[in-house]
ZADOMAR-582413 format. One record per residue (C-alpha): residue in one letter; residue number from 1; chain; x, y, z. Coordinates in nm, 3 decimals, padded with zeros to 5 digits. Example, Ala and Ser with C-alpha at 12.3 -4.5 7.8 and 13.67 -1.06 7.14 Angstrom:
BEGIN
> A; 1; A; 01.230; -00.450; 00.780
> S; 2; A; 01.367; -00.106; 00.714
***
This chain:
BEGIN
> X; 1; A; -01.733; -00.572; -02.622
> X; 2; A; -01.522; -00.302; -02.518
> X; 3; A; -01.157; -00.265; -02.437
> X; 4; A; -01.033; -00.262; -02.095
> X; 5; A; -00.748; -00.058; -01.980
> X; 6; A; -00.507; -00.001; -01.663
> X; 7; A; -00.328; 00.330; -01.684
> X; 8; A; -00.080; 00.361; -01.343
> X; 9; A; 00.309; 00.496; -01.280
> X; 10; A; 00.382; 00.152; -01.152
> X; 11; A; 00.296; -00.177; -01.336
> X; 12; A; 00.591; -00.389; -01.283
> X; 13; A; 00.594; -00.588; -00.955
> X; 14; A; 00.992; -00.560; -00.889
> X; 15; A; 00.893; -00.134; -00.831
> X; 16; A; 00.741; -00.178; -00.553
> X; 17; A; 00.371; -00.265; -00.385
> X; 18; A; 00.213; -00.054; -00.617
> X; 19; A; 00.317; -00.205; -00.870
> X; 20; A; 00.325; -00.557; -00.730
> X; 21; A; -00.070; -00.556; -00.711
> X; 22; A; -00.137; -00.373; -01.064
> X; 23; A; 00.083; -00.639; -01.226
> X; 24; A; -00.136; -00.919; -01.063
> X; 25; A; -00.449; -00.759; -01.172
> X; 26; A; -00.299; -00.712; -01.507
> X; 27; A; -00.243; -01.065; -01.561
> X; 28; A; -00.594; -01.149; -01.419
> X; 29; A; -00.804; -00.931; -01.662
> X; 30; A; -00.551; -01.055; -01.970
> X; 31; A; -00.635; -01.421; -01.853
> X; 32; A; -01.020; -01.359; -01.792
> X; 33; A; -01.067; -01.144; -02.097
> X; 34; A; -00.772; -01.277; -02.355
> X; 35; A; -00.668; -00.912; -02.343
> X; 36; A; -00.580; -00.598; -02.186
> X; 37; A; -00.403; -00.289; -02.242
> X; 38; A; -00.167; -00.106; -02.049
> X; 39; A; -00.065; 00.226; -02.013
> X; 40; A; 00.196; 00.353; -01.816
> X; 41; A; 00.576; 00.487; -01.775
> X; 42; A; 00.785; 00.329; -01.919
> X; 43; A; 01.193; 00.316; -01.911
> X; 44; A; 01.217; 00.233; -02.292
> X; 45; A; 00.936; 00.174; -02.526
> X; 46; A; 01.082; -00.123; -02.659
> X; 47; A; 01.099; -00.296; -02.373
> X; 48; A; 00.827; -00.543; -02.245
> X; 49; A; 00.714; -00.565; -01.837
> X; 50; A; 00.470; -00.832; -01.893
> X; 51; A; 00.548; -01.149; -02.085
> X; 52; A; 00.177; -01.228; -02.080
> X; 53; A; 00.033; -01.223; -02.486
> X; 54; A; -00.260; -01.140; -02.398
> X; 55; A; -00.135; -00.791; -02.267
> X; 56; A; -00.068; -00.537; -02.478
> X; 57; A; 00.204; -00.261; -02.319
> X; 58; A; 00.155; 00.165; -02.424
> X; 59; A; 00.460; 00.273; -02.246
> X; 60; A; 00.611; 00.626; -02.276
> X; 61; A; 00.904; 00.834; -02.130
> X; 62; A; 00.886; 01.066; -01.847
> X; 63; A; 01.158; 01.227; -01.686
> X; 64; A; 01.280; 01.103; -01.354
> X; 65; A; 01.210; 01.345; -00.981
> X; 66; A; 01.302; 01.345; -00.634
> X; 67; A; 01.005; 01.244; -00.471
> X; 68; A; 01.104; 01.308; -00.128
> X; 69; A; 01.137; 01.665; -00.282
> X; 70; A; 00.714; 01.809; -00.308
> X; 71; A; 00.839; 02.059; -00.595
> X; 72; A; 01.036; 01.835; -00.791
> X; 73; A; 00.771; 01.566; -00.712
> X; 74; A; 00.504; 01.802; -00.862
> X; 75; A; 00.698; 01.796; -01.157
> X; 76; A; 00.687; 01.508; -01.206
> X; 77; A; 00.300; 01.447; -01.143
> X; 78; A; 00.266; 01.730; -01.423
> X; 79; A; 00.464; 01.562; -01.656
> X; 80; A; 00.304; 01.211; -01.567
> X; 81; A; 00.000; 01.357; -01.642
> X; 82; A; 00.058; 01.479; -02.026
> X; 83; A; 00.181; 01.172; -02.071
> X; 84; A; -00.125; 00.963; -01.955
> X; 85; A; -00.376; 01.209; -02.127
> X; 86; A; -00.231; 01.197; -02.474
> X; 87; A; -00.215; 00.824; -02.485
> X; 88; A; -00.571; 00.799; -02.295
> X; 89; A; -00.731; 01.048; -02.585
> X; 90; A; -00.538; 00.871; -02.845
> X; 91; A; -00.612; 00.466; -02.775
> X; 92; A; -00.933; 00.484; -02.498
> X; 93; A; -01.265; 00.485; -02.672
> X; 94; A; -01.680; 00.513; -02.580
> X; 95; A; -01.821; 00.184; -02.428
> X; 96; A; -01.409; 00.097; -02.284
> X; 97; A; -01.328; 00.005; -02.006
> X; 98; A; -01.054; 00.200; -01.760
> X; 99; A; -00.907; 00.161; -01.452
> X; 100; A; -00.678; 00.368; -01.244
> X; 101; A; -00.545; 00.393; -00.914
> X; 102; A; -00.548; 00.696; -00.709
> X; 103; A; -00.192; 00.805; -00.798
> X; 104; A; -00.075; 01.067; -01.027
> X; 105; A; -00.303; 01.313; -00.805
> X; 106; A; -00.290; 01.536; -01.060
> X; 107; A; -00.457; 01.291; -01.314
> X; 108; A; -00.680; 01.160; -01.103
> X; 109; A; -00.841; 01.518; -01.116
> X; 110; A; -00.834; 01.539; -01.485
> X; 111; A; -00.974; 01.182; -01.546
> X; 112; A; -01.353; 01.287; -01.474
> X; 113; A; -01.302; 01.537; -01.743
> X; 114; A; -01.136; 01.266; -02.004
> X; 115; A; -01.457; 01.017; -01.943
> X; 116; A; -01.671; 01.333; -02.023
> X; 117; A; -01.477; 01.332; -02.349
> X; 118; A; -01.429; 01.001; -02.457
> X; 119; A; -01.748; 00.835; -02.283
> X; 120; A; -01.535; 00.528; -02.087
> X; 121; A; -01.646; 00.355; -01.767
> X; 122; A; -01.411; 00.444; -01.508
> X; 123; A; -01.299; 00.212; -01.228
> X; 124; A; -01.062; 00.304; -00.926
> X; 125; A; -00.874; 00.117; -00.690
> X; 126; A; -00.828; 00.330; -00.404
> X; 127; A; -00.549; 00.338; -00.238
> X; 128; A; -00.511; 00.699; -00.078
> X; 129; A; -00.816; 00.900; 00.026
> X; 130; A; -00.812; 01.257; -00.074
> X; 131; A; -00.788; 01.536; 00.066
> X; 132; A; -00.811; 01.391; 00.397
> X; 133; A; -00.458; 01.218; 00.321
> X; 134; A; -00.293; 01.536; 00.300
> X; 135; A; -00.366; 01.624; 00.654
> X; 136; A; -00.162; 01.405; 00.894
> X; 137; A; 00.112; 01.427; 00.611
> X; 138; A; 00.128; 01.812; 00.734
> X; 139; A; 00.030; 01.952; 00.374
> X; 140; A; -00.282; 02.118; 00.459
> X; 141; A; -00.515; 02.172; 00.766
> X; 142; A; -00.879; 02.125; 00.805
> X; 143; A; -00.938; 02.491; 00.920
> X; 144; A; -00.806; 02.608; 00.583
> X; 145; A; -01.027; 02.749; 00.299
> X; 146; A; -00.850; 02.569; 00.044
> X; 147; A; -00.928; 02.249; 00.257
> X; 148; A; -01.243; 02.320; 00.169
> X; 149; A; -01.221; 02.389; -00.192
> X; 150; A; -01.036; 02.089; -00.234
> X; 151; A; -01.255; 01.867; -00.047
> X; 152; A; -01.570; 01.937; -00.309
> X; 153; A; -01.313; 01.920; -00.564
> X; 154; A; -01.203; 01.547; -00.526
> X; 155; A; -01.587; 01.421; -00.382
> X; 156; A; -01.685; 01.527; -00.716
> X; 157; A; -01.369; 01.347; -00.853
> X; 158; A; -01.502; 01.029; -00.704
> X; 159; A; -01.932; 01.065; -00.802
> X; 160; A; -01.770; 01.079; -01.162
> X; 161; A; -01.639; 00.721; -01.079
> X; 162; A; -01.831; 00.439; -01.218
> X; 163; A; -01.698; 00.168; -00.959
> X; 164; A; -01.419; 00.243; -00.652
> X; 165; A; -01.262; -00.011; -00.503
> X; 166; A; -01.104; 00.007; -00.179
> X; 167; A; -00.849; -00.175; 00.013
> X; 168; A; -01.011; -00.154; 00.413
> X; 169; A; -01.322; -00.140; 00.570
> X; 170; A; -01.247; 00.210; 00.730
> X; 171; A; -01.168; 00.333; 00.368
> X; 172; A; -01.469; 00.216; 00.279
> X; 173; A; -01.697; 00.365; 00.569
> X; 174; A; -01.498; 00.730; 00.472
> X; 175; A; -01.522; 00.670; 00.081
> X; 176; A; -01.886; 00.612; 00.080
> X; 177; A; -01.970; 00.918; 00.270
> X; 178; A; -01.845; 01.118; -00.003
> X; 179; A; -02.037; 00.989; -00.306
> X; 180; A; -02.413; 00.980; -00.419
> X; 181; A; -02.432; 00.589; -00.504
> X; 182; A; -02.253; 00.418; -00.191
> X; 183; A; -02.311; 00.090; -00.381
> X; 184; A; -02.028; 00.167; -00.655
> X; 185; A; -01.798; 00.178; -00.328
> X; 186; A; -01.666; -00.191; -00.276
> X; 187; A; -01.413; -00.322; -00.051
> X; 188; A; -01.164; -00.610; -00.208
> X; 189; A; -00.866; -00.636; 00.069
> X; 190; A; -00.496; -00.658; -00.053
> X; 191; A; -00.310; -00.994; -00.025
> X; 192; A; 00.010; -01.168; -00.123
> X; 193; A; 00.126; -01.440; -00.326
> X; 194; A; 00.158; -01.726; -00.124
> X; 195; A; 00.390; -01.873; -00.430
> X; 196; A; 00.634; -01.630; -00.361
> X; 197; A; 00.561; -01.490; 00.012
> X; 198; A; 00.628; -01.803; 00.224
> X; 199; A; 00.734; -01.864; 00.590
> X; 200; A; 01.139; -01.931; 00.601
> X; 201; A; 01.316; -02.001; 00.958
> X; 202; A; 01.411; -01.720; 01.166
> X; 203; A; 01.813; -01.853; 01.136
> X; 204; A; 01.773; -01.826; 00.766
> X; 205; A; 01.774; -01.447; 00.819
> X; 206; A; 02.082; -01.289; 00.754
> X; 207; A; 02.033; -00.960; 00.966
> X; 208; A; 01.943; -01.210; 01.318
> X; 209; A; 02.286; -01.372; 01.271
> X; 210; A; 02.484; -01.059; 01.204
> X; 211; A; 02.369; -00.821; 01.448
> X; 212; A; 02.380; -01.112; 01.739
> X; 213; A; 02.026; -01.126; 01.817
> X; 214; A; 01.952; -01.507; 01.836
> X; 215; A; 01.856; -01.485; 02.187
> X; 216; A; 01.677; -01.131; 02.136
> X; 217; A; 01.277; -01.078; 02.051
> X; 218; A; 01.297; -00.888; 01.739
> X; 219; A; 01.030; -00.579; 01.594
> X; 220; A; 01.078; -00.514; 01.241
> X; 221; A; 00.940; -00.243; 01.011
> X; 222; A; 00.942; -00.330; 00.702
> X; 223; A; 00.876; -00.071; 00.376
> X; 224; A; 00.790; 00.257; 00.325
> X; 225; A; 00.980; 00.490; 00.600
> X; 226; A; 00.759; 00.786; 00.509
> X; 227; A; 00.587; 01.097; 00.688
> X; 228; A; 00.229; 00.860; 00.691
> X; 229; A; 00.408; 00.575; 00.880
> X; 230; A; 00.408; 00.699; 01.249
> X; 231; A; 00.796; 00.659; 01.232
> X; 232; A; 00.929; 00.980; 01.521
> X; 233; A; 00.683; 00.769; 01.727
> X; 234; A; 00.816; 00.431; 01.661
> X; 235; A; 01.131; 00.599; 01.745
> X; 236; A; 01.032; 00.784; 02.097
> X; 237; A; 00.907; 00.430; 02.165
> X; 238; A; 01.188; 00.238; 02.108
> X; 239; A; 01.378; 00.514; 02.336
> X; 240; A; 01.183; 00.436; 02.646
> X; 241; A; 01.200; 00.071; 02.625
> X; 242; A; 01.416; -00.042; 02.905
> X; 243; A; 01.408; -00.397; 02.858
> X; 244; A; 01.710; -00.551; 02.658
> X; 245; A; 01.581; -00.830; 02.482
> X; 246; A; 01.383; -00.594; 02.263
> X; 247; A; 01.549; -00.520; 01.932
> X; 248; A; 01.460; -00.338; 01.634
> X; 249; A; 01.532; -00.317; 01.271
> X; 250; A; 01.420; -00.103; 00.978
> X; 251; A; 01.433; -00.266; 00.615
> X; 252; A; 01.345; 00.006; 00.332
> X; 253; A; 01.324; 00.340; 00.220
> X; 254; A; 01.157; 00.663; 00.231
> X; 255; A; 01.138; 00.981; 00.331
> X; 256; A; 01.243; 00.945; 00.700
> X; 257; A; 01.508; 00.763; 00.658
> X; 258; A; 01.744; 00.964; 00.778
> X; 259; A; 01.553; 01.053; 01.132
> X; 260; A; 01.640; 00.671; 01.181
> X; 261; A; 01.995; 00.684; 01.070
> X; 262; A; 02.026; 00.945; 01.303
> X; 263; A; 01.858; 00.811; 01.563
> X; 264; A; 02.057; 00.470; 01.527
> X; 265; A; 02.380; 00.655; 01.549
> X; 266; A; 02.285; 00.879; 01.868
> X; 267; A; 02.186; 00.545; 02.041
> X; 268; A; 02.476; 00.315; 01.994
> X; 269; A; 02.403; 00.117; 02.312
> X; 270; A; 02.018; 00.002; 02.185
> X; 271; A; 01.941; -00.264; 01.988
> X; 272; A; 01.831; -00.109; 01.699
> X; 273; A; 01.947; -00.105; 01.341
> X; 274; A; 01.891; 00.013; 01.027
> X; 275; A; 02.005; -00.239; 00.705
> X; 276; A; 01.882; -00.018; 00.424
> X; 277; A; 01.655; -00.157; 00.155
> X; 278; A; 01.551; -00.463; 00.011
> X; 279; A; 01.483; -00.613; -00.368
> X; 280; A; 01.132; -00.736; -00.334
> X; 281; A; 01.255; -01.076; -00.487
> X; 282; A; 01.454; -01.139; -00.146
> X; 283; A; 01.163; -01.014; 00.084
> X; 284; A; 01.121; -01.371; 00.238
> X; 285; A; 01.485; -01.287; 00.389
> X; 286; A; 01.403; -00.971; 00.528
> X; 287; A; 01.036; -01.095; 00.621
> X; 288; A; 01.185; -01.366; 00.834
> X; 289; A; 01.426; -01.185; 01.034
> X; 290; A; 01.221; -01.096; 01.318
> X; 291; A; 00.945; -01.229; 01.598
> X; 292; A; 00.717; -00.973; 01.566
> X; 293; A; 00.614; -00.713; 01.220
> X; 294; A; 00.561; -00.304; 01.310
> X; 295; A; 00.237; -00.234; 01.120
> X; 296; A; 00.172; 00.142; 01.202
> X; 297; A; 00.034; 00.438; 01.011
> X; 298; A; 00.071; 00.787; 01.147
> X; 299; A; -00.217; 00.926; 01.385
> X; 300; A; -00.538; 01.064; 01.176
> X; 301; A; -00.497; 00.789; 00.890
> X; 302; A; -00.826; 00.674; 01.003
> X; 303; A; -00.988; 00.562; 00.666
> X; 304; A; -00.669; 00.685; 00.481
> X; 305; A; -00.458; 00.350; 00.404
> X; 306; A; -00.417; 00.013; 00.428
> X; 307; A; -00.021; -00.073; 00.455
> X; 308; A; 00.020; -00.339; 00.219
> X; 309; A; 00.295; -00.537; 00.448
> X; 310; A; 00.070; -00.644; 00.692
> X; 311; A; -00.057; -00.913; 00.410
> X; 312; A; 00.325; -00.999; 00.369
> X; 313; A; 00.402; -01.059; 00.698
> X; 314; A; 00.085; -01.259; 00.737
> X; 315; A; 00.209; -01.442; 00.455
> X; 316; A; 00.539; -01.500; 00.628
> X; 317; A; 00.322; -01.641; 00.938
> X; 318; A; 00.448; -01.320; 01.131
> X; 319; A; 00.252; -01.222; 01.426
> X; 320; A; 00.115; -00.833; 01.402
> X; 321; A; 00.188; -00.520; 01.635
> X; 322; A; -00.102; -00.259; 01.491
> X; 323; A; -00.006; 00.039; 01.550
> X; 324; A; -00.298; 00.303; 01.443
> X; 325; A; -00.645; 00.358; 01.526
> X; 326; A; -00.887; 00.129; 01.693
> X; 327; A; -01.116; 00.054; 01.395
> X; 328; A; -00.864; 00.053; 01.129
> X; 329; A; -00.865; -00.235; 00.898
> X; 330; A; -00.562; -00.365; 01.011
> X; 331; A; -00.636; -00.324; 01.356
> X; 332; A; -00.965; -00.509; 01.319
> X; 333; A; -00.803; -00.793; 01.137
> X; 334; A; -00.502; -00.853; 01.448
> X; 335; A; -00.870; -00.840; 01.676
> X; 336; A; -01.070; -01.077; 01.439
> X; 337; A; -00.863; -01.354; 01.372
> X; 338; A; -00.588; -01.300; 01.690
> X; 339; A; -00.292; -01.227; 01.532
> X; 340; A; -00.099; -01.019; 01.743
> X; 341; A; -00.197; -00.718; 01.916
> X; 342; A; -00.285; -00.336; 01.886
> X; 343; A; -00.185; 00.033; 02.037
> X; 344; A; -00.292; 00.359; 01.931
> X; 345; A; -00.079; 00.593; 01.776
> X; 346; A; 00.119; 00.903; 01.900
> X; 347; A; 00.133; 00.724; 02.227
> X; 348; A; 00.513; 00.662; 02.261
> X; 349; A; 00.483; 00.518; 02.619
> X; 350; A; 00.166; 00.310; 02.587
> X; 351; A; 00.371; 00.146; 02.282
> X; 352; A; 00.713; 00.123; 02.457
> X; 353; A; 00.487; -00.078; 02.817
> X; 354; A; 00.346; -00.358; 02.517
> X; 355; A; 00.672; -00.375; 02.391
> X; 356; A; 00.778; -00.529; 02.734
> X; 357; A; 00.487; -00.715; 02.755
> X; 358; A; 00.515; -00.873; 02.455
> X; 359; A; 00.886; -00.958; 02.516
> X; 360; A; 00.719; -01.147; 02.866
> X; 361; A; 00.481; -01.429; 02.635
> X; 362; A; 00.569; -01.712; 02.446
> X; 363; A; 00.525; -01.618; 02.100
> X; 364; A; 00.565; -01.970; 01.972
> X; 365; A; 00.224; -01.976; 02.076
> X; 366; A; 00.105; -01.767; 01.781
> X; 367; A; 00.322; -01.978; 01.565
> X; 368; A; 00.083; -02.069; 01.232
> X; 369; A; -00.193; -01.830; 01.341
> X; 370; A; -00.083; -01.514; 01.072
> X; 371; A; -00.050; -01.775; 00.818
> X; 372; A; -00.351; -01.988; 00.815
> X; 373; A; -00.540; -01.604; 00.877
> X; 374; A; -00.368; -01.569; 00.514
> X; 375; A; -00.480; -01.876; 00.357
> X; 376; A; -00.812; -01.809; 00.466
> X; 377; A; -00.901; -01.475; 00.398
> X; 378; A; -00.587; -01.287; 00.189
> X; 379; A; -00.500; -01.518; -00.065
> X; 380; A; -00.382; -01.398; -00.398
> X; 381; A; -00.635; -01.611; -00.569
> X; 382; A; -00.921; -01.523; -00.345
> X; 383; A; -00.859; -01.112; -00.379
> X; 384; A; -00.816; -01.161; -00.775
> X; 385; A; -01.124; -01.324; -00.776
> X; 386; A; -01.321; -01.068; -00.608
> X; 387; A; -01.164; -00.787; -00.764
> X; 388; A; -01.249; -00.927; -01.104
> X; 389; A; -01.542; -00.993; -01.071
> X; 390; A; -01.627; -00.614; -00.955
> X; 391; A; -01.468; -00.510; -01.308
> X; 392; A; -01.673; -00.739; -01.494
> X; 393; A; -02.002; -00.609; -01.380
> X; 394; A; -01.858; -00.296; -01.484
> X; 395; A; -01.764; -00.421; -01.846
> X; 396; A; -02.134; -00.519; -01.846
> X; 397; A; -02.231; -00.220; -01.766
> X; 398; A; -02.048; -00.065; -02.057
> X; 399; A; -02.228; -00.298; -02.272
> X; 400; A; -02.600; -00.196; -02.152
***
């Protein structure tokens, strides 16, 4: 039997999600297989992520970018990539095994070109959807040329795939219309660790008690405050809510984070605050300090991604406030299993009016509803299960 590899920038799960779900998987295939290698970026060589025997670390150096910066971040894809394709030509052989995610860009476009070379079976989780991905991020239109160049481009990225896993139905729906053989398109959802994502009371959040807001019904975002995230309309919402018991806080980091600095510090008389970021290790703090979790994705991320803190907050028996398009996964799981409620996005007012409503219902009555949802359909073990069990048909195919 073949090797199987996992070649990513993040592997670790303090990084962030990213890494969070590669180091679950990780373990998984070591424990299933009795061994797996990993390649990825590492701080020092001599250094160990995993503790796990049974996986077996290729870590090299690469220099440190802005990311919030494109050029710098470019930079850094370019030197990601060098690094991944000299250790890929050096270790991976014919009849391995190797899985990616969708992230470096740059090597997901030279992997189709390594298989040719080497003669792997390729497996990808997919976690961003290109080129489409690139539109409501601003960094390219439709009606451009290029658009169109780079569209071929990355469907012929994905037919050179042997399996591609995605994380939502609508990815799934958008994934499969670009490839040949929809069958090698499978959806395994993302989930949390219920060992280590648990419900904790509301006055064990330090933010509630230090802002004053026992008495107030509180929205939280909680991650990535980037350009895909829907954040200036989070933010026109939030200024045309009239009623005071709302309140809002933003735990994290990204590339908008100062848009809600500033917008905390031009509104001094709303109840909204920014506390900066979080370690993952005390996200059951930050999860529980608030009634209701902001889920929202910026308009035209149809298909595009699945924001990986909905599972969290689920976790953290948090009831859901969608806010993205009607038949994204998300919004399909608040409809299916009744776990809070939905709005389109770029529609500041319609958001701002269920704001108020919400603040008007009894939300102990959704009290054990996120979690059980969890339990049942998002567990860790669950999700594992599925996702190795998709690999292993492609180890078998290796072997045929």
């Amino acid at each position: 039997m073949g090797n199987v590899f996992v070649v990513s920038e993040y592997v670790d799960a303090g990084q962030n999600s990213t890494g969070f779900f590669w180091s679950k998987i990780v373990k998984k295939i070591g424990r299933e297989l009795g061994g797996v290698t990993v390649i990825f970026p590492g701080s020092s060589p001599r250094s160990r992520v995993f503790e796990e025997a049974t996986v077996k670390e290729v870590a090299f150096a690469s220099p440190k970018f802005n990311k919030n910066k494109l050029l710098f971040r470019l930079m850094g894809q370019v030197c990601l990539m060098v690094g991944f394709c000299w250790h890929i030509l050096r270790h991976v052989k014919k009849g391995d095994v190797l899985l990616s995610g969708t992230n470096p860009a740059l090597l997901l476009m030279v992997l189709p070109l390594l298989k040719l070379i080497k003669g792997f079976k390729w497996g990808v989780l997919v976690h961003d959807v290109f080129p489409e991905n690139l539109v409501p991020a601003g960094l390219m239109k439709v009606s451009s040329p290029v658009y169109s160049i780079v569209s071929r481009l990355f469907s012929a990225i994905y037919n050179s795939a042997d399996l591609l896993i995605v994380i939502g139905r609508d990815m799934k729906e958008l994934v499969r219309q670009k490839v040949k053989d929809v069958e090698k398109v499978v959806f395994v959802p993302n989930w949390a660790d219920e060992t280590e994502v648990f419900p904790l009371p509301r006055r064990e959040a330090p933010f509630i008690n230090e802002l004053g807001w026992q008495d107030k019904v509180v929205f939280q975002f909680f991650g990535n405050i980037g350009r895909l995230q829907g954040i200036e309309n989070i933010l026109e919402s939030i200024a045309l809510v009239e009623d005071d018991r709302a309140a809002f806080i933003f735990i994290g980091d990204g590339a908008l984070v100062s848009k809600v600095n500033d917008f905390v510090n031009h509104n001094p008389g709303r109840n909204v605050a920014y506390v900066g970021s979080m370690p993952l290790k005390d996200k059951n703090q930050g999860l529980a300090a608030c009634d209701v979790a902001l889920i929202t994705l910026e308009e035209g991320m149809l298909g595009l991604g699945v924001p990986s803190k909905a599972y969290f907050s689920l976790a953290a028996d948090k009831p859901l406030l969608a806010v993205m398009d009607d038949n994204a996964e998300i919004s399909r799981v608040v409809r299916e299993a009744a776990v809070g409620w939905q709005c389109k996005p770029a529609d500041a007012r319609a958001l701002a009016d269920l704001i108020t409503t919400i603040c008007d219902i009894d939300l102990a009555n959704y009290s054990g509803r996120s979690l059980a949802t969890f339990r049942e359909d998002y567990s860790e073990a669950l999700a594992l299960d599925k996702f190795f069990a998709n690999v292993n048909n492609l180890i078998r195919s290796s072997q045929a």
